[in-house]
N, C-alpha and C positions, 0 to 999 in steps of 0.2 A: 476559528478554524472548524470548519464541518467535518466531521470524522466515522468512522462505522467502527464499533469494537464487535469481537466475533467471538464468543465465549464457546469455547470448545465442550458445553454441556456433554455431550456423547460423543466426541472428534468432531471430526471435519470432513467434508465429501466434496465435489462438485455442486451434484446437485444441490446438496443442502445448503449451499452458499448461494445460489439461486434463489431456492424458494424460500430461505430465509429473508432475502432480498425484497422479495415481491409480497413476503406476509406483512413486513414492517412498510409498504404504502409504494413501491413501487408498480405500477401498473402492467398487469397481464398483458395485455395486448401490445403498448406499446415496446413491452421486450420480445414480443414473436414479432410486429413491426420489423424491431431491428438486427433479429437473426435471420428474418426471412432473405438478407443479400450474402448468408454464407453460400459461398459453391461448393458443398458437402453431399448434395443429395437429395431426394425427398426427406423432411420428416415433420413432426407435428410434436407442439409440447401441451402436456397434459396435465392440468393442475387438478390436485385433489387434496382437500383439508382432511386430516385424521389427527387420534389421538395418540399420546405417547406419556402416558402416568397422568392422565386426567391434565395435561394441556395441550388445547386446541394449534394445528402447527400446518403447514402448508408439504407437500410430497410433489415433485415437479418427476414427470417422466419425458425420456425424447424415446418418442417412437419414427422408428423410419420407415419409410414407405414400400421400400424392399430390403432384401437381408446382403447387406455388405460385408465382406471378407476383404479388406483394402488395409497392404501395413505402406503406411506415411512415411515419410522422412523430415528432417527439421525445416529441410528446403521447400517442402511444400506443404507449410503450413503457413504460407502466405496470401492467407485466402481474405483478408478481412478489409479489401481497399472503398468496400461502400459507406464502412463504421467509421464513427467520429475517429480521428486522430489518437487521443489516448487513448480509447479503449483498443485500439491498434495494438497501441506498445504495452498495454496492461497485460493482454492477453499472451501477446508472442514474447514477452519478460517470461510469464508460467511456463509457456514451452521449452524457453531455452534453461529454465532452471529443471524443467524435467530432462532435458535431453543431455544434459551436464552429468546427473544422477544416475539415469541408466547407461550412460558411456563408460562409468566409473564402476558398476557392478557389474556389465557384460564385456566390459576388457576393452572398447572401441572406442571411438570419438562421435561427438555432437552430429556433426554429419553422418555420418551411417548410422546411428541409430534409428530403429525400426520402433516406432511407438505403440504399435499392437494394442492394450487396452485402451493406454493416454490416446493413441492416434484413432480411437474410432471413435465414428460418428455421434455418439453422445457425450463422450470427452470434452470435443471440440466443442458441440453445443453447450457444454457446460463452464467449459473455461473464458469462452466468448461472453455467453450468457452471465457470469458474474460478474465482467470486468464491464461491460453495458451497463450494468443493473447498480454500478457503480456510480457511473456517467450521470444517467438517465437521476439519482439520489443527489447527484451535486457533491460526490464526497472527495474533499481533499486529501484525506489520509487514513490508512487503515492500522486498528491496530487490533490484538488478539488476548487472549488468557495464553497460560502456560498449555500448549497442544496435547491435549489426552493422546493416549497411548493404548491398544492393546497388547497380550501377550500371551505366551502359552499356547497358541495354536495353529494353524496351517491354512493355507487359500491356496485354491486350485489360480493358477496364471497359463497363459501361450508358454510360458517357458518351464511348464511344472508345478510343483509343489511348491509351493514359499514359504515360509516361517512369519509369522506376524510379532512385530511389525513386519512388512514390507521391506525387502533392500534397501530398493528406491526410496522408502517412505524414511528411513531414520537417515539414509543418503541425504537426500533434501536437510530435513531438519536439523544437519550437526550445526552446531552452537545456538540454537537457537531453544528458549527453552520449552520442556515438553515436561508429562506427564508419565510415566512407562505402570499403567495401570495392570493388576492381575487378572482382568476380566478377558476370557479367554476368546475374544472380536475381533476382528479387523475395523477399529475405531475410525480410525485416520488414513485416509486412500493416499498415493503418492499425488494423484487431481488436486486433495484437498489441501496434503503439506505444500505443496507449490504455490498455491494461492494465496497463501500465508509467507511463505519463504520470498518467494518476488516481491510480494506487496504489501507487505504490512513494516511499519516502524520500528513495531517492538511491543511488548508486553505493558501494558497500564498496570499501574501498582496505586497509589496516592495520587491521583490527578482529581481534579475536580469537574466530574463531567456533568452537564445540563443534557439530560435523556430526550430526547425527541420522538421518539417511533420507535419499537422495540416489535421483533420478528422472530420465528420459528420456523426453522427448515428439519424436515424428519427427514431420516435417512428408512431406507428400504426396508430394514429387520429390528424389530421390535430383542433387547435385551431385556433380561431377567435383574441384572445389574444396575444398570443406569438407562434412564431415557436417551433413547436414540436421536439425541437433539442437537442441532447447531443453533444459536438463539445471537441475533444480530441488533445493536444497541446503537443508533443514530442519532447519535446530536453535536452540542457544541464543547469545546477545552475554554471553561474559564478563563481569564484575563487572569493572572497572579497577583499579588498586591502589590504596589508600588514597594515597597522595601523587603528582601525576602532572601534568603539564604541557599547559596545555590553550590556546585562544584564546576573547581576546571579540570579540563582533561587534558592533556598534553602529550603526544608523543615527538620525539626527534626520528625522523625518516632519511635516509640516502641512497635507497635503492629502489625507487620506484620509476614507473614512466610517469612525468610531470604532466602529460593528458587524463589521465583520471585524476586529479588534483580538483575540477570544475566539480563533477559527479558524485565525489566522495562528499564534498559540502554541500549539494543540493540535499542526499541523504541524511545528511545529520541533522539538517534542518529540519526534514519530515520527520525524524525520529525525535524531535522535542525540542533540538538546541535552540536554546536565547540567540547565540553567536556561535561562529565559526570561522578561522584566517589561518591564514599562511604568513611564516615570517623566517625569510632566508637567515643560514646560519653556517657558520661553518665548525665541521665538526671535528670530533679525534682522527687523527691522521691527515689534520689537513683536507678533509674530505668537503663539499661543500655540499649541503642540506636543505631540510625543509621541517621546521618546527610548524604542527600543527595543533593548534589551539581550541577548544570547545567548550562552552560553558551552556550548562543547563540545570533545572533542578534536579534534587538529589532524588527524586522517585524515577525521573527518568535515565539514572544512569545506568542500569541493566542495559537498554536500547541502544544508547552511545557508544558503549562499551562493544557490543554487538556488531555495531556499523563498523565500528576502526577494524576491528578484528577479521570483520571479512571482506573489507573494501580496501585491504590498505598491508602493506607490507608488513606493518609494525609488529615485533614480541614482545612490546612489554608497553604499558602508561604510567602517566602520575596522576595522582588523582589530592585534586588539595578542598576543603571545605574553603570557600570565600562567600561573600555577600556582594548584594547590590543595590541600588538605589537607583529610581527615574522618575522623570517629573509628568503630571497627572496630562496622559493624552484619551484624545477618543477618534475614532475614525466617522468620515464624514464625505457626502458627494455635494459635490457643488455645481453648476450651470456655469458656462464658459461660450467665449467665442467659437471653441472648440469642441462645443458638445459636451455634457456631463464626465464630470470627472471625480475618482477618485482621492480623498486627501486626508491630510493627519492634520490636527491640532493638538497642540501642545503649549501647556501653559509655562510661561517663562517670567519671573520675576511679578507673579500677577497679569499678566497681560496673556492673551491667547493667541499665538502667531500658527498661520493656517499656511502648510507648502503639497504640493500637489505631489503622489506616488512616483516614484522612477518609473512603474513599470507602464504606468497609467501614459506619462511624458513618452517611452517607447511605442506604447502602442498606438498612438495618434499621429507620430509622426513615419511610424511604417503607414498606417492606414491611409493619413492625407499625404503623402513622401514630402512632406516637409525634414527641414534636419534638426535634428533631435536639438541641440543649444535652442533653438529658436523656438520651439515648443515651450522647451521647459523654462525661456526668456517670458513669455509673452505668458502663458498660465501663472507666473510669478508676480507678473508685474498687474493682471487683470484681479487675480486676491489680494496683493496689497494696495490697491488703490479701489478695492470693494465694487467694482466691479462684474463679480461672479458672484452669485445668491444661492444659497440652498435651494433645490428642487422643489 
């Protein structure tokens, strides 16, 4: 799994998630390419390398073409239908986790909120501009350090004087963990905890990551304390060893809507879990239920933990030490009637038996409208009878 970790060296900003993005090899051009279809306005992005404690780091600016006074609403920050599809819902995930945050510190709801810093013009290029820069890196899953903090001082806002952190900004970030540093900065913008709060999994602790590209985003004002750095770490999560020592997570649920049910396990997945199920139960009072289950390893259960907690009704889990065992597979594309395909091998009793992906069999049979049995009929029967040849 291709992954981005985001090391909150000096917080976290917009921008600096940006240009952290485009220092570790994503390409200048083609991210103004694919902001150039926002309907926001004129503006121009400006890249300039500087230093920040003797490391070389990349400083992204949005200049606008004229000076806009425009407060947004959540409704109309549906500006993004030229952008690939997920970087769609990456981005408008950040707004609606900001717009959740300032509903909650100015007394209102999601819809009336007036997004005034979040909703101007560089915001938006900036929350776009990361979840693009995303896309554009091929990254499946994000994840973070524990989010610096600062404290001890004040930021001029549209709505006064603020205290730092941010309302909005520790709003965002409850349970999630952070940093509450004494260095008297505005570390971590509310921009920046969002982009983290929407999109990230969970904090790395013990994973075994293969580094790939590594990136420096400066943020605007040079500290005396720490480098004003967001530093962006792109590669791949090891394979674990076939025998390994993992936890289950367990909670019993009866008061939830059974539609987020799908959602909540897509998340857990992203956040690390090996597995994730539901198994109907019924509970004290006669009550009928929904026992949910999750195994992962033990470095990623801060994450796990994390997801139940704010995805999911539950007050309390079980948490048990178990183990596991699996038999030696490798992933592999093979040539078909069908067109190349995705598939797994796995060795069984000595012998290597080869079955083609669920999602791979979906996606050919949307693509060609064949029906899915007959897909996954015919890709079955063209590998066992060898048929289908590596590329």
């Amino acid at each position: 799994m291709r992954i981005a970790y985001l090391d909150t060296v000096g917080g976290i900003a917009g921008d600096m998630t940006m240009a952290a993005f485009v220092s570790a090899g994503v390409p200048f051009e083609e991210l103004q390419r694919g902001l150039a279809s926002l309907d926001v306005g004129g503006f121009e992005l400006q890249a300039r390398h500087v230093t920040r404690n003797a490391v070389d780091a990349l400083h992204i600016d949005v200049v606008a073409a004229e000076e806009r006074h425009v407060h947004r609403h959540m409704a109309d920050i549906a500006l993004f239908s030229a952008l690939p599809p997920r970087v769609k819902e990456r981005a408008l995930a950040v707004f609606g986790v900001i717009a959740g945050a300032e509903a909650k510190v100015h007394g209102t709801t999601p819809a009336k909120v007036h997004f005034h810093e979040v909703g101007a013009l560089d915001s938006i290029v900036d929350i776009t501009g990361s979840a693009l820069c995303m896309e554009i890196a091929g990254i499946d899953a994000l994840y973070s350090s524990p989010v610096k903090l600062g404290s001890g001082a004040t930021i001029p806002t549209r709505h006064g004087t603020m205290p730092v952190p941010a309302p909005a900004t520790i709003e965002i970030l409850k349970g999630y963990p952070t940093v509450l540093t004494t260095i008297p900065h505005e570390l971590t913008t509310p921009t920046g905890a969002a982009i983290i709060r929407a999109l990230s999994a969970g904090v790395l602790n013990e994973e075994r990551l293969m580094p790939e590209a590594i990136g420096y985003g400066a943020g605007t004002n040079e500290f005396p304390e720490i480098p004003n750095l967001l530093r962006v770490i792109i590669g791949t999560l090891e394979t674990p060893a076939e025998g390994e020592d993992v936890v289950i997570i367990e909670t019993n649920i009866d008061d939830m809507n059974p539609q987020a049910y799908p959602y909540v396990i897509e998340r857990l997945l992203q956040a690390g879990a090996h597995d994730a199920y539901l198994v109907p139960v019924v509970m004290k009072k006669g009550r009928p239920g929904i026992l949910l289950s999750t195994m992962a390893e033990r470095s990623r259960l801060d994450a796990i933990v994390a997801v139940l907690y704010r995805e999911t009704s539950t007050i309390g889990l079980r948490i048990q030490q178990s183990g596991r065992m699996k038999l030696p597979r490798r992933h592999l594309e093979v040539e078909t009637s069908l067109g190349r395909v995705k598939a797994k091998a796995v060795v069984r009793d000595g012998r290597e038996v080869v079955a083609p992906e669920y999602e791979e069999c979906r996606r050919i049979a949307a693509e060609k409208n064949l029906p899915l049995l007959e897909v996954m009929r015919r890709l079955d029967q063209e590998i066992r009878q060898g048929r289908a040849g590596a590329p």
